[in-house]
N, C-alpha and C positions, 0 to 999 in steps of 0.2 A: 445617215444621221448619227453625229458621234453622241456617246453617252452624256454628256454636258449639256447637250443640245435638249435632249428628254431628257433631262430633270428639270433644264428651265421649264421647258413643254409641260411636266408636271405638276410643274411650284404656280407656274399662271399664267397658260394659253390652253389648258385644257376643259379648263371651266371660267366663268367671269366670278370671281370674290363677291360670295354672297357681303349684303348690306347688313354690316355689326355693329354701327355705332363706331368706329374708330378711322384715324388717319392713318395713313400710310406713310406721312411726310415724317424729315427729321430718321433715326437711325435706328428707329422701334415702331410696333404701332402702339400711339396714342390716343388717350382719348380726347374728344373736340377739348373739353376743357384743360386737360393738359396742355396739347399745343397752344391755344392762348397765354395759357399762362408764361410759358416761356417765352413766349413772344413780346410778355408785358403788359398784357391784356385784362384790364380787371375784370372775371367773369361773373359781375353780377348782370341782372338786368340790360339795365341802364349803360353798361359800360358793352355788353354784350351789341346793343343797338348805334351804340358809337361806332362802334367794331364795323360794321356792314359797310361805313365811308371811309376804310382805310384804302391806303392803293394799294396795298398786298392781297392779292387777290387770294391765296392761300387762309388768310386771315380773316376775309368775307367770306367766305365758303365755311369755314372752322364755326364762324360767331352764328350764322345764318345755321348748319347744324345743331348747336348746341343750344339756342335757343327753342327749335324746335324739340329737341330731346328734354325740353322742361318745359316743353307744351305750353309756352307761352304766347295765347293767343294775341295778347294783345299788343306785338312786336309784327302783327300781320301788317297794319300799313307801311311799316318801317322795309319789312320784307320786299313787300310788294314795291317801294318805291327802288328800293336798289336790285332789281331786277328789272325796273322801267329804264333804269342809265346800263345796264350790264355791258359788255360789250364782247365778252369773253363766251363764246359760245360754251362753252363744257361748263362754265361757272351759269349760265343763265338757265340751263338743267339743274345745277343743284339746288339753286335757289328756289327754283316750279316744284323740285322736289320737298323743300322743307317746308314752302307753304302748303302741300297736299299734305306732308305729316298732320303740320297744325288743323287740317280738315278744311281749310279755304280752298271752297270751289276754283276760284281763278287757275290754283295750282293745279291741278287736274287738267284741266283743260290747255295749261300752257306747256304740260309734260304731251298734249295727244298734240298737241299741233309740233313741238319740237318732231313728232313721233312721224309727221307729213310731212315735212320741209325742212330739215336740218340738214346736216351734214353728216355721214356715215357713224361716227363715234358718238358726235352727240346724240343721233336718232338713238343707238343703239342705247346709249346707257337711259334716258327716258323709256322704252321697251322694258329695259330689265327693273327699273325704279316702279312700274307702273305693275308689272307680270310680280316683284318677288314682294312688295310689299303692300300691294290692295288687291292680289290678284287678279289684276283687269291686264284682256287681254285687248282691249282695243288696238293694239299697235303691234299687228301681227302684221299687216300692209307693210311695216318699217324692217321686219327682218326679213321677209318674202324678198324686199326688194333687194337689200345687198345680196343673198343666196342667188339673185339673178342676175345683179350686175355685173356687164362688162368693165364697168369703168372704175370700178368700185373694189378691184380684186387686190385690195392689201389683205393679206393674207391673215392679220390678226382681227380684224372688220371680221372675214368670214368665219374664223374659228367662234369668233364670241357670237355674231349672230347664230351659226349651230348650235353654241352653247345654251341656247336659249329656248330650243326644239322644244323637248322633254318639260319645259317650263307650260305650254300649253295645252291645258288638257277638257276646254270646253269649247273647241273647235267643231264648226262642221264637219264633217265626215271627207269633204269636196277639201276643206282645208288645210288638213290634218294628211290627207293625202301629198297636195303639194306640198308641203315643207316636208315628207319623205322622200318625194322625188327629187328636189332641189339639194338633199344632203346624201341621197345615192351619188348625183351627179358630182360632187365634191369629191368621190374616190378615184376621180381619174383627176384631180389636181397638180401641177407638177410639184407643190410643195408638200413632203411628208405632215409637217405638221396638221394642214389641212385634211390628210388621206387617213391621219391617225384620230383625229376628233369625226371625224364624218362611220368611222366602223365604232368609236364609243355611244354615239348619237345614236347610230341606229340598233346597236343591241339595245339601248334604251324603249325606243320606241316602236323600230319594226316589226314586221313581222316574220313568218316562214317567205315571204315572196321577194323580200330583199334579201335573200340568203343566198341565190344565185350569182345576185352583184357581187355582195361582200367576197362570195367564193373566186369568183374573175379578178380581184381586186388583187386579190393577197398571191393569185396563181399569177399575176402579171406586175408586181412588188419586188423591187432589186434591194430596194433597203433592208438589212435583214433585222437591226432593231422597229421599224416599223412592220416591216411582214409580222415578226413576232405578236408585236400589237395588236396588229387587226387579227389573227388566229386567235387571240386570246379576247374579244372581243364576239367572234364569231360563236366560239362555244358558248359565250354568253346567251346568246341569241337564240342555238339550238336549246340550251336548256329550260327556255322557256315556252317552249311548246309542249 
């Protein structure tokens, strides 16, 4: 792994970008209201709710936040109707997202079912919407399963579903186990990136019992900016015993 490689690894595959209020879109991050604006967007209300029937779908995701971030309950039909036509799966999550901001049960319930039935990215990012901002872990089922798919191994899926381990922490006992096992199992990944989040994950959360793996891990490690990683991970791990 050349050094370039781990700084992107750093900047944003080693954790998922906790939820600020800002875009990512354009050549800064903005805020929802900034980016409308620029875009030519009047952000009042009213114009906010025009916004949701544009075809830029950048621009429906922007107004459909920004409304929510002014708690404007009474833009929920409006919401809710342009998430009934959505057709953009990663946009039909933000949208379930901003209606659970607003506290509209429907939103809830359409982040847990995105959570059963979506497609890997969008499961995950309903997972993370649901775990970093209502602390509901109902859609642990959603990271379990990429952590176990075969079919499913793009390599930034599995980083961000690990990303998301440490996010759970009123687990059974029985389930809290598996997704240690499932993120042991990630250090024999052929991609570093994956072998480097799976020894940050688990100093997080493991225990002394994963300290054997980690230790095979890094004895059996050619990359030597990853070996480094996971040893420095590892101490982490001892120290907390």
């Amino acid at each position: 792994m050349s050094l370039s490689r781990l700084q992107r690894f750093l900047a944003s595959a080693s954790l998922i970008v906790l939820i600020t209020g800002h875009t990512a879109t354009g050549s800064r991050h903005e805020t929802f209201a900034e980016f409308l604006k620029r875009h030519g967007i009047e952000v009042t209300e009213k114009g906010l709710v025009s916004a949701l029937k544009n075809p830029d779908p950048e621009i429906r995701d922007n107004a459909a936040q920004e409304l929510a971030d002014r708690k404007a309950a009474a833009a929920i039909p409006a919401i809710t109707g342009a998430l009934a036509v959505e057709k953009d799966p990663e946009l039909q999550v933000n949208l379930a997202y901003a209606l659970a901001r607003l506290g509209d049960r429907d939103g809830f319930v359409a982040l847990q079912h995105f959570c059963d039935t979506a497609s890997a990215s969008p499961r995950l990012k309903a997972a993370l919407y649901l775990l970093t901002s209502f602390n509901d872990e109902s859609c642990f089922g959603a990271v379990e399963s990429v952590l176990q798919s075969e079919s499913e191994r793009d390599h930034a899926f599995v980083v961000n579903a690990m990303s998301l381990v440490p996010r759970f922490h009123q687990l059974p006992a029985s389930d809290e186990q598996r997704l240690i096992v499932l993120t042991v199992k990630q250090l024999e990944d052929p991609d570093a990136t994956v072998r480097m989040t799976a020894s940050e994950v688990l100093a997080k959360v493991g225990d002394a019992a994963v300290v054997p793996s980690l230790q095979k891990a890094i004895a059996d490690e050619t990359d030597q900016v990853a070996r480094s990683w996971m040893q420095r991970e590892l101490e982490k791990l001892r120290k907390k015993r």
